[in-house]
C-alpha positions in Angstrom: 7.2 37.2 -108.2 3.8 39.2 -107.5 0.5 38.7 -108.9 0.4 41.6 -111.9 -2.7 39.8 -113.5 -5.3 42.2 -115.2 -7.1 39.0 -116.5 -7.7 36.4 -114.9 -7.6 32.7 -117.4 -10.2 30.5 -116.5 -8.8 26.9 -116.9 -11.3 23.9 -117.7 -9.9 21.0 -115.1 -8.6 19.3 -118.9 -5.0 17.5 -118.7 -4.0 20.7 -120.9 -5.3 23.3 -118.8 -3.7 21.4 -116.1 -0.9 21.7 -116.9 -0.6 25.4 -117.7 -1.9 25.5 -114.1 1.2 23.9 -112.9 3.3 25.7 -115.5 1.5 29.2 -113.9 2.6 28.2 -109.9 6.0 26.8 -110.5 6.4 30.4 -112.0 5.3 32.0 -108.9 2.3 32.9 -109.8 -1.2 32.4 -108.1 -3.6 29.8 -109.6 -7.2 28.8 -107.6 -7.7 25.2 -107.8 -10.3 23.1 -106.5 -10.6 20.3 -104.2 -13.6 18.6 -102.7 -13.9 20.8 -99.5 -13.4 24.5 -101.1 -11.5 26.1 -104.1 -7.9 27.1 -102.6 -5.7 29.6 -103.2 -2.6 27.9 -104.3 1.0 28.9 -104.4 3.9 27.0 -104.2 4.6 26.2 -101.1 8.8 26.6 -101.4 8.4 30.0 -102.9 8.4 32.5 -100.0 7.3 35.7 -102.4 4.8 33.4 -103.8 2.9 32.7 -100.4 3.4 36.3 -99.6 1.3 37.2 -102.2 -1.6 34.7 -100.6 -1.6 37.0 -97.6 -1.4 40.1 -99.9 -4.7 39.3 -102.3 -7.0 38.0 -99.7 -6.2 40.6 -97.6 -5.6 38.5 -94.7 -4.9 40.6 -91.6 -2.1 38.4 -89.7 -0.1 35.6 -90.4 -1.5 32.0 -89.9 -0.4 28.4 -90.7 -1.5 27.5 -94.2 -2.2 23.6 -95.4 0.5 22.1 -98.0 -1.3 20.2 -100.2 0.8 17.5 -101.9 -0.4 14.9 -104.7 0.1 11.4 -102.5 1.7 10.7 -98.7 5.1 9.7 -99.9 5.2 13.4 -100.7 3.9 14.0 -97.3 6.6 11.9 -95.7 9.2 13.9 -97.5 8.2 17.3 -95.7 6.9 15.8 -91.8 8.2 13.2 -89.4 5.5 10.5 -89.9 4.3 8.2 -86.8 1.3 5.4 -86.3 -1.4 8.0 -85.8 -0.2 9.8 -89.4 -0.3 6.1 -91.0 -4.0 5.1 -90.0 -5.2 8.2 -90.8 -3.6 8.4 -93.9 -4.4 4.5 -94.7 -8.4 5.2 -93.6 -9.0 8.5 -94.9 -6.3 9.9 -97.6 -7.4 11.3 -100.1 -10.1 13.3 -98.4 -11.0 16.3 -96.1 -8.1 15.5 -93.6 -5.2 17.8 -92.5 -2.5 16.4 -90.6 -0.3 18.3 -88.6 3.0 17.2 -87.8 6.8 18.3 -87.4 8.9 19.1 -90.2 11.7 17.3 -91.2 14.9 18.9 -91.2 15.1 18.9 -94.5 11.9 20.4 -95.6 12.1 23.2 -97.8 8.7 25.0 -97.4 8.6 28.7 -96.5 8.9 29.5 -93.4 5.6 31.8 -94.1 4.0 28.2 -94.9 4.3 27.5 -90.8 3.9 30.7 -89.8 7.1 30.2 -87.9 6.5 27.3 -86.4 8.2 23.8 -86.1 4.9 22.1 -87.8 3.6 21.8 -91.3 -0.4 21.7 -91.7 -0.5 18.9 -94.6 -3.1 16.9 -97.0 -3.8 15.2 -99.9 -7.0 16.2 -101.6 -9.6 13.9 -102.5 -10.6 15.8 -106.1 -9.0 13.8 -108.8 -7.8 17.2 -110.7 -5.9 18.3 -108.0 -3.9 15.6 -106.9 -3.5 15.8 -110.9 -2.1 19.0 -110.4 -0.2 18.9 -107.7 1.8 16.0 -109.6 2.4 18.2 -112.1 3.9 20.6 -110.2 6.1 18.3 -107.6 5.7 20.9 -105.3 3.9 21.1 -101.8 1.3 24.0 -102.6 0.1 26.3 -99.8 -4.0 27.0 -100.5 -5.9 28.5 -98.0 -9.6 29.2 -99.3 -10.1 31.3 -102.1 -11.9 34.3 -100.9 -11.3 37.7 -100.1 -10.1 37.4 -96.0 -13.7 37.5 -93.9 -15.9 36.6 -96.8 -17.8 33.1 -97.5 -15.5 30.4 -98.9 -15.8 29.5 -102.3 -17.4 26.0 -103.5 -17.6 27.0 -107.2 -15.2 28.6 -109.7 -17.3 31.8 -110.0 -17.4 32.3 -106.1 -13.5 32.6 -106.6 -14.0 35.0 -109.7 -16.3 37.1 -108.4 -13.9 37.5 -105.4 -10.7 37.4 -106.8 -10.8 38.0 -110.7 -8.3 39.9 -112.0 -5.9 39.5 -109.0 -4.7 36.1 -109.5 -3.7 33.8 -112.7 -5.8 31.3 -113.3 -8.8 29.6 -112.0 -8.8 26.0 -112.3 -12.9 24.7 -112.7 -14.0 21.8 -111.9 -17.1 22.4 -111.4 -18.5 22.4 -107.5 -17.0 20.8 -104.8 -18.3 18.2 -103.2 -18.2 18.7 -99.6 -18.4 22.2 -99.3 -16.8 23.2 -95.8 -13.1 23.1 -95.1 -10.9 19.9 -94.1 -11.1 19.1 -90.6 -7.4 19.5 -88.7 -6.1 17.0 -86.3 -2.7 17.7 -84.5 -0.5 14.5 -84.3 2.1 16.6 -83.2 1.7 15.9 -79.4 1.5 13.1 -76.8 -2.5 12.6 -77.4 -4.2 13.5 -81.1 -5.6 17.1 -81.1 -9.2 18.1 -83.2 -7.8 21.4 -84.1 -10.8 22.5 -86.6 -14.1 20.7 -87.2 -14.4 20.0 -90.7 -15.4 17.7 -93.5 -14.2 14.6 -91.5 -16.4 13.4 -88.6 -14.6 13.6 -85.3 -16.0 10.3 -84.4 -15.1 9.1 -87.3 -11.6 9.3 -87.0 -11.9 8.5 -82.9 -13.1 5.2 -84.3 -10.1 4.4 -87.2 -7.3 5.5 -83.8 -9.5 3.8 -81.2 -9.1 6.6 -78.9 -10.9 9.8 -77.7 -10.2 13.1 -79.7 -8.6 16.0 -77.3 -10.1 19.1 -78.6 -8.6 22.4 -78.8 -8.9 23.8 -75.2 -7.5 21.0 -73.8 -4.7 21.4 -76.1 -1.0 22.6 -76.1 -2.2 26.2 -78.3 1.3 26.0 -79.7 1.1 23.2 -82.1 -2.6 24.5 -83.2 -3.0 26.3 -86.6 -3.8 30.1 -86.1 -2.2 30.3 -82.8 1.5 31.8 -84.2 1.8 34.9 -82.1 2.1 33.2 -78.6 4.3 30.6 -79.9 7.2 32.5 -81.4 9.6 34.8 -79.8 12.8 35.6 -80.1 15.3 35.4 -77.4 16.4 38.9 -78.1 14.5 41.9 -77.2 12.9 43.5 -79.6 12.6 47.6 -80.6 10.2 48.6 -82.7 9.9 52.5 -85.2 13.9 52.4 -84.7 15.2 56.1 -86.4 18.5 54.6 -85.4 20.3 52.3 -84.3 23.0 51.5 -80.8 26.3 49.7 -81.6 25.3 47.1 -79.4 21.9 46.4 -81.5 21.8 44.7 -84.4 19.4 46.4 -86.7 16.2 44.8 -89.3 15.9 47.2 -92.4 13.0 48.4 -94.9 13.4 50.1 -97.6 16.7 52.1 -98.8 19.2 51.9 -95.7 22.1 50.5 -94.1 20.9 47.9 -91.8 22.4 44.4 -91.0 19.7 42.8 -92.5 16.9 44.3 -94.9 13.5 42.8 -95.3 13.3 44.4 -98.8 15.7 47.3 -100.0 13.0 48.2 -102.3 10.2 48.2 -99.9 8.0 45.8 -101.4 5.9 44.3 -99.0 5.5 41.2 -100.4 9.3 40.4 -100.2 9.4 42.0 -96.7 6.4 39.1 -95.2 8.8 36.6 -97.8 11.8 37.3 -95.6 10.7 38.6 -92.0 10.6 35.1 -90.4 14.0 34.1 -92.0 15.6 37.6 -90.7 13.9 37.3 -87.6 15.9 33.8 -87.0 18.9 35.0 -88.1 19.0 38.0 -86.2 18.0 36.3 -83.0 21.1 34.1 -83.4 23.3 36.9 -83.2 22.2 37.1 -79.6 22.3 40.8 -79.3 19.0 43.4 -79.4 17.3 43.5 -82.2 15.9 46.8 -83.4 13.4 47.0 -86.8 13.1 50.4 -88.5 9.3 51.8 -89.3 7.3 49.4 -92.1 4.5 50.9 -93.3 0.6 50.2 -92.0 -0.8 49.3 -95.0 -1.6 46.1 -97.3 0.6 43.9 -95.8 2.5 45.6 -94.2 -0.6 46.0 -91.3 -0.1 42.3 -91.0 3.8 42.4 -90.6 3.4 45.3 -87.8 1.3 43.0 -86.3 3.6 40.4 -86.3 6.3 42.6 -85.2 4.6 44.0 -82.5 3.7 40.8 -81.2 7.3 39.8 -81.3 8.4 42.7 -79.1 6.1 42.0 -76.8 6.8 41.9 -72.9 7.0 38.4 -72.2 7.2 36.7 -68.6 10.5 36.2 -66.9 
């Protein structure tokens, strides 16, 4: 479902409004919420239309790993493959300003625009009592990256989020202003050493001290289990055509729009179902083990950022 809100509802953080908050994402819809780092732009998290619609409203110019946020870690453990490093920093500093990233389980069932096509999930439990109220109430993992127009400051009140996002999403949950003010710091766990992926709202020698070891950072790290770094980690055995008029037997063609194609990212050319589905078709068509040629999807909203994605895909990769 997208976002056709002319009026946004502003939501006192009250176990009523709470619930019509939950009520509002397990329809599909948008709803800002806060936590103790930044207001976030939630959607649920197994709804691939519904994350779409993130990237649509904020504008955000390419796809990137978004955070789950669940309500406790046994729903944590239910999406990632836990280990040691996952249970002390869960045990010493859950709920709070820490993101874990770690690989799915097989039998996830987040959106594949959650991971940004990757084979880990970003994943925390926030510290702000009314969210882990209403992520309970929804039993979902919501996807919430800040709730700003892409580019812009990140929001630590409910009218930061208004005055950047009113009348494009639901509902704004307020609880008033959030404590800590910057985002969650990211640590990958899912590597041979833990990873600082982003500074945040957790010290780094703070969690050096709960693991008892020495934090690699970033640029000593793998870039393909770090948030943000999608494009040079996926791509498809296949080669990949892009602006395809039409289409060889021997390829296997990626549609938009009206069309006979093997697969279509969205027959009606919404480009919110397109970003929904590109990863998905992608896969699928890649298993096929034949070419893979993608007629013309236009550059604009978010479309720019599925070009992008595309492009990136057909790229000339080393033998």
């Amino acid at each position: 479902m997208t976002q056709a809100s002319s009026e946004t509802e502003a939501l006192p953080a009250a176990p009523e409004a709470i619930a019509r908050a939950a009520e509002l994402l397990t329809a599909g819809q948008l709803v800002a919420f806060p936590t103790e780092t930044v207001y976030g732009l939630g959607a649920d998290a197994t709804n691939g239309v519904a994350v779409a619609a993130i990237y649509a409203t904020k504008g955000r110019p390419s796809f990137n790993p978004l955070i789950a946020h669940v309500a406790d870690v046994r729903a944590a453990r239910r999406l990632v493959q836990w280990n040691d490093w996952a249970e002390a920093m869960a045990t010493a500093f859950w709920p709070g300003p820490l993101t874990l990233v770690l690989p799915l389980r097989p039998d996830h069932n987040v959106s594949p625009l959650v991971t940004a096509g990757l084979d880990t999930l970003a994943v925390r439990v926030p510290a702000k009592a009314c969210a882990r109220e209403l992520l309970a109430a929804v039993g979902r993992p919501v996807a919430a990256p800040s709730a700003n127009p892409s580019g812009r400051i990140s929001p630590t009140t409910a009218d930061h989020v208004r005055a950047g996002l009113g009348g494009k999403i639901a509902a704004i949950l307020d609880d008033g202003p959030c404590g800590v003010g910057v985002e969650s710091t990211i640590l990958g766990l899912a590597g041979a050493a833990p990873i600082l992926l982003r500074p945040g709202g957790l010290a780094a020698e703070d969690i050096e001290h709960a693991l008892g070891c020495t934090l690699m950072t970033r640029a000593e790290a793998d870039p393909l289990t770090a948030p943000g770094q999608l494009m040079s980690h996926y791509a498809p055995n296949a080669s990949v055509r892009l602006e395809a008029q039409d289409f060889s037997p021997d390829e296997v063609s990626l549609g938009f729009g009206p069309g006979d194609f093997d697969l279509n990212l969205s027959p009606s050319g919404d480009l919110n179902e397109a970003a929904a589905n590109l990863f998905g078709h992608l896969h699928h068509l890649d298993a096929l083990g034949r070419p893979i040629a993608v007629a013309p999807v236009p550059e604009r909203g978010l479309g720019i950022a599925i070009n992008d994605r595309l492009r990136r895909a057909a790229a000339p990769r080393d033998s």
